[in-house]
C-alpha positions in Angstrom: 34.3 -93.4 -135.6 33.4 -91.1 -133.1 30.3 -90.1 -134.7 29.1 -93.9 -134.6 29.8 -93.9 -130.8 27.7 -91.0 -130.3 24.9 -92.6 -132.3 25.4 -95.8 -130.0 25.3 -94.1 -127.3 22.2 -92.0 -128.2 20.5 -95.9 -128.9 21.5 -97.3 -126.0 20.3 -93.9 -123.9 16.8 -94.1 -125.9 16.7 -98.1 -125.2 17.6 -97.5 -121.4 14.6 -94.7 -121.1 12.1 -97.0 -123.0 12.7 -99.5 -120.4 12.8 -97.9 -117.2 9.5 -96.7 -118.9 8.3 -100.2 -119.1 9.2 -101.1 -115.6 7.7 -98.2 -114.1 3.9 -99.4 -116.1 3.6 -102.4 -113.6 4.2 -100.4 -110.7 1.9 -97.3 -111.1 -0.3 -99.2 -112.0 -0.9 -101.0 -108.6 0.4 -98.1 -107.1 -3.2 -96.6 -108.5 -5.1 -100.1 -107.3 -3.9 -99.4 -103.5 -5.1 -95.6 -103.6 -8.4 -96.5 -105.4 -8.9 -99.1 -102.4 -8.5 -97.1 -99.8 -9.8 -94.1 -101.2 -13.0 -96.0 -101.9 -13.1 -96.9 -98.1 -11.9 -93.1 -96.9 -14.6 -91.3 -99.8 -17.2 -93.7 -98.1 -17.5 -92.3 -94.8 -17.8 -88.3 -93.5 -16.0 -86.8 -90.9 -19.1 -86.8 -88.6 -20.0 -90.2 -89.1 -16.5 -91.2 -88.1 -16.6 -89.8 -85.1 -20.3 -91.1 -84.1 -18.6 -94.3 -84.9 -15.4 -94.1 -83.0 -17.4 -92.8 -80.0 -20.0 -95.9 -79.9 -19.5 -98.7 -77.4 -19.2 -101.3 -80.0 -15.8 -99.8 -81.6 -14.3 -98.8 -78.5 -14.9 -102.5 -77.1 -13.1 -104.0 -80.4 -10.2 -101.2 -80.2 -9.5 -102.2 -76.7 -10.1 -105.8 -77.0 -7.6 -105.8 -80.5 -5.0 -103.4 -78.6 -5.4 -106.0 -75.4 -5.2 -109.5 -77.1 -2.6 -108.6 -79.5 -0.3 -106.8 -77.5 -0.4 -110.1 -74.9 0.3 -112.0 -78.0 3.0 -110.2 -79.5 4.7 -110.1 -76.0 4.3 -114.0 -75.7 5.7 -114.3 -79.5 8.9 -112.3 -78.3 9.7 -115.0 -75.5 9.8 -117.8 -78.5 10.8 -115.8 -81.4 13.6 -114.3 -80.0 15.2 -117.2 -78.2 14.2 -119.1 -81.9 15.6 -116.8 -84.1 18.7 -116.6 -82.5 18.9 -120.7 -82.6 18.5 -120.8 -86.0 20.7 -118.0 -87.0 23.9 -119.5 -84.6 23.7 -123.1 -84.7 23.7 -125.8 -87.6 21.9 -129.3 -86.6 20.3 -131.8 -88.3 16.4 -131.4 -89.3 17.2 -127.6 -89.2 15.4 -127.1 -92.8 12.8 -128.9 -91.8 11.9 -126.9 -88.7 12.5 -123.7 -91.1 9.6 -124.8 -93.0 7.5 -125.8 -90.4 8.1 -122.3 -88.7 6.9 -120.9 -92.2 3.6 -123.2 -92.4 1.7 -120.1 -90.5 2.7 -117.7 -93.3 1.9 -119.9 -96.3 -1.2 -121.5 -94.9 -5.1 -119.7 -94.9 -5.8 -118.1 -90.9 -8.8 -120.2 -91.3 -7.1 -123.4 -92.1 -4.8 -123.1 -88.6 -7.3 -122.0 -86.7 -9.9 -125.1 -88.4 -6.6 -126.9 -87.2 -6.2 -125.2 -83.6 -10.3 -125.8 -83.2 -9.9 -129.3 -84.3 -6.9 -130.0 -81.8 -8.5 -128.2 -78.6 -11.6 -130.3 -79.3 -10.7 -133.6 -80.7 -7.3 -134.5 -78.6 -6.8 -135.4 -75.7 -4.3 -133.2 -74.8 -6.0 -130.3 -76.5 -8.9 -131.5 -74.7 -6.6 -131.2 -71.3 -5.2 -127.6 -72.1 -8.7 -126.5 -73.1 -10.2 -127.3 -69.8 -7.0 -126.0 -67.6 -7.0 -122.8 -70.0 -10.5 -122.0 -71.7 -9.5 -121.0 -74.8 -12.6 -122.1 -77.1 -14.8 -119.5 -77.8 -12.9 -117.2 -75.6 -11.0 -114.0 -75.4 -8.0 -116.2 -75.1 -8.7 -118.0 -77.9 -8.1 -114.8 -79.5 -4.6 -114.2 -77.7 -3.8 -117.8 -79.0 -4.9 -117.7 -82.2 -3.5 -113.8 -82.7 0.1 -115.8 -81.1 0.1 -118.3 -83.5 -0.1 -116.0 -86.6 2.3 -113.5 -85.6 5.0 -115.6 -84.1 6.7 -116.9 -87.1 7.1 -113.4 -88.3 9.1 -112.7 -85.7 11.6 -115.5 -85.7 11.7 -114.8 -89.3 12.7 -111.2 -88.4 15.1 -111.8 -85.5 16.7 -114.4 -87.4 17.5 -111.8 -90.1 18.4 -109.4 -87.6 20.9 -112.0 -85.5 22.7 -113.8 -89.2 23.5 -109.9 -89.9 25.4 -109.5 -86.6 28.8 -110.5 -86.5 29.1 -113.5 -84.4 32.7 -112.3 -83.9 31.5 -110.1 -81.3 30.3 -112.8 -79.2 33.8 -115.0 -79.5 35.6 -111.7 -78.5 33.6 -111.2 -75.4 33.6 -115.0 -74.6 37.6 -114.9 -74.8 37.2 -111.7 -72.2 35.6 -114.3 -69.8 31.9 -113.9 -70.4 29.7 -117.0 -70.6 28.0 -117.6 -74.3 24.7 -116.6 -72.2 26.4 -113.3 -71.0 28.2 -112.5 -74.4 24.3 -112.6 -75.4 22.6 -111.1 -73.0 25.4 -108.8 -72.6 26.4 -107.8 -76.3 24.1 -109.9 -79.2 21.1 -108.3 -77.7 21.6 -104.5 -76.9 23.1 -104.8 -80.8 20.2 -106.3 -82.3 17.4 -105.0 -79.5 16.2 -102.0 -83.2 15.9 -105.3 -85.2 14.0 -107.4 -82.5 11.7 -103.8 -82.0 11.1 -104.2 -85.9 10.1 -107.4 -85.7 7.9 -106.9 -82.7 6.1 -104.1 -84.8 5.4 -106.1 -87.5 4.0 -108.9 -85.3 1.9 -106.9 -83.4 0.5 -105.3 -87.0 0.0 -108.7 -88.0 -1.8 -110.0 -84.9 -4.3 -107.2 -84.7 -5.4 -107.6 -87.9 -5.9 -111.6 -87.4 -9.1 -112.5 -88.9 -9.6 -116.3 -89.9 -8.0 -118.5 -87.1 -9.8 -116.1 -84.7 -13.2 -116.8 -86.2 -12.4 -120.3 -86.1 -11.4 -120.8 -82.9 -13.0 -117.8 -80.8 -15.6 -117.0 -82.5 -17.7 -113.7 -83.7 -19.4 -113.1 -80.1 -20.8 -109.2 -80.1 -19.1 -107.3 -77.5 -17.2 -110.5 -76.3 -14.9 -111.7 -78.6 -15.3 -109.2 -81.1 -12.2 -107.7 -82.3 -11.9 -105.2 -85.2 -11.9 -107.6 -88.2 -14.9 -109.4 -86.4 -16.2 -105.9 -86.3 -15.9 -105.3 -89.7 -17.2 -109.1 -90.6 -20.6 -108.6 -88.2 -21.5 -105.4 -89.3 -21.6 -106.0 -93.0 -23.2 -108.6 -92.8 -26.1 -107.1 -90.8 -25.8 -104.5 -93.6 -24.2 -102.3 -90.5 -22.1 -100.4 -93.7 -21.2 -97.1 -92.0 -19.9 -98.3 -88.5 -17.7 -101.4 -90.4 -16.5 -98.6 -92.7 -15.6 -96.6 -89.9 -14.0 -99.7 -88.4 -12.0 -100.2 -91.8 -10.7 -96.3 -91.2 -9.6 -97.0 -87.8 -7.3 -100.4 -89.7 -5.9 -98.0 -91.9 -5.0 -95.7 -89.6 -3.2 -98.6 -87.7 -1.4 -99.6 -90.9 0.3 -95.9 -91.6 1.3 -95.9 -87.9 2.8 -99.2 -88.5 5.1 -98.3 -91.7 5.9 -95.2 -89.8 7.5 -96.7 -86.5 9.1 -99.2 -88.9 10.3 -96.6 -91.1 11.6 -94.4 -88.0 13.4 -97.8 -86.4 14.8 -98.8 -89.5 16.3 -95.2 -90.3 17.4 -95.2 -86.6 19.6 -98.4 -87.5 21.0 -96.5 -90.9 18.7 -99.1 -92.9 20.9 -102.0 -91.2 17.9 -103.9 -90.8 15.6 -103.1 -94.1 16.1 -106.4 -95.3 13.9 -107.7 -92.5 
């Protein structure tokens, strides 16, 4: 008897290493597909090169510009993701499901197709046509903050939602039984609890703004040195067959992107991984 249970148990070891062999396949293998991809852009380009790039005009317009227009974005997204997420993670109300999946529309749709859509409404509309004249946002550097806006915002009520549903709302009733207004038990507690989560989410948006290529193109344009941002960068140069400055361009995105997982990485760790399912 117990020799059969060792002989199970040797089966069901053997099975259990077969599979987490299997498992493991899938994920090296595009594990390899993501080095390959990058290292094909980094083994491109020398050290030299790269710095002749970084130091030219063209680059340090599009790194300024992206840093500018998405960092207005972002900072726009905050003052209607935040107040959003927080609506949809504390109050139940009729159409809520539907908004939830407009809010997602951004995320599923092609940048191209929302900013064919935001082109089509500045131009077409009357009221586009009004905002478009008070603003000037076709074919404009604040085309790009809009566009950029668009994009990243539903990320962030995605992630401040997250961030608020995980937060007791306990917290809140206890400080409103102390005398504090639901505004102050907000302002005063919700917030200063969640303010690593909202941070993540901010992070993320901004990553996802600067990289904003389709509804940009639509609605601002590829303008050298006026609306040219880094993906526009990236898009005029190889297509003037410009290879070694839009490779150069590509490094300077993928430098972005590690710093990206890192700050989210060091916030998330800062929180104990309270907030990695954002």
């Amino acid at each position: 008897m117990k020799s059969m249970g060792l002989k199970y148990l040797k089966i069901t070891t053997k099975i259990g290493e077969i599979m987490l062999k299997i498992s493991f396949t899938p994920l090296i293998v595009f594990l390899c597909l993501l080095i390959f991809i990058v290292g094909s852009i980094i083994g491109e380009i020398s050290l030299n090169d790269l710095i002749n790039a970084i130091s030219s005009e063209e680059v340090r317009f599009s790194v300024a510009l992206s840093v500018k227009c998405s960092i207005i974005a972002t900072a726009i997204a905050l003052l209607v993701g935040v107040p959003s997420g927080y609506a949809l993670a504390r109050y139940r109300f009729r159409g809520k499901e539907i908004i939830d999946s407009l809010i997602n529309l951004p995320i599923l749709l092609p940048p191209l197709v929302l900013g064919f859509g935001l082109l089509l409404f500045l131009g077409n509309t009357c009221i586009g046509q009004f905002i478009n004249n008070t603003i000037d946002l076709i074919f404009t550097q604040k085309g790009i903050i809009l566009a950029q806006f668009v994009i990243a915002t539903p990320f962030i009520i995605r992630t401040t939602r997250a961030v608020f549903e995980s937060i007791d709302v306990k917290y809140e009733y206890v400080a409103q039984s102390l005398g504090l207004s639901r505004s102050e038990s907000f302002l005063k507690i919700t917030l200063p609890m969640a303010k690593s989560g909202i941070l993540a989410g901010a992070i993320l948006g901004w990553a996802r703004a600067i990289g904003e290529f389709g509804a940009t193109l639509m609605i601002a344009g590829a303008t050298k040195m006026k609306t040219e941002t880094l993906p526009i960068a990236i898009f005029l140069n190889v297509s003037i067959g410009n290879i070694d400055l839009a490779l150069a361009i590509a490094v300077i995105h993928i430098a972005i992107a590690i710093l990206v997982i890192s700050l989210m990485k060091f916030v998330i760790n800062l929180n104990g991984g309270r907030y990695g399912r954002c």
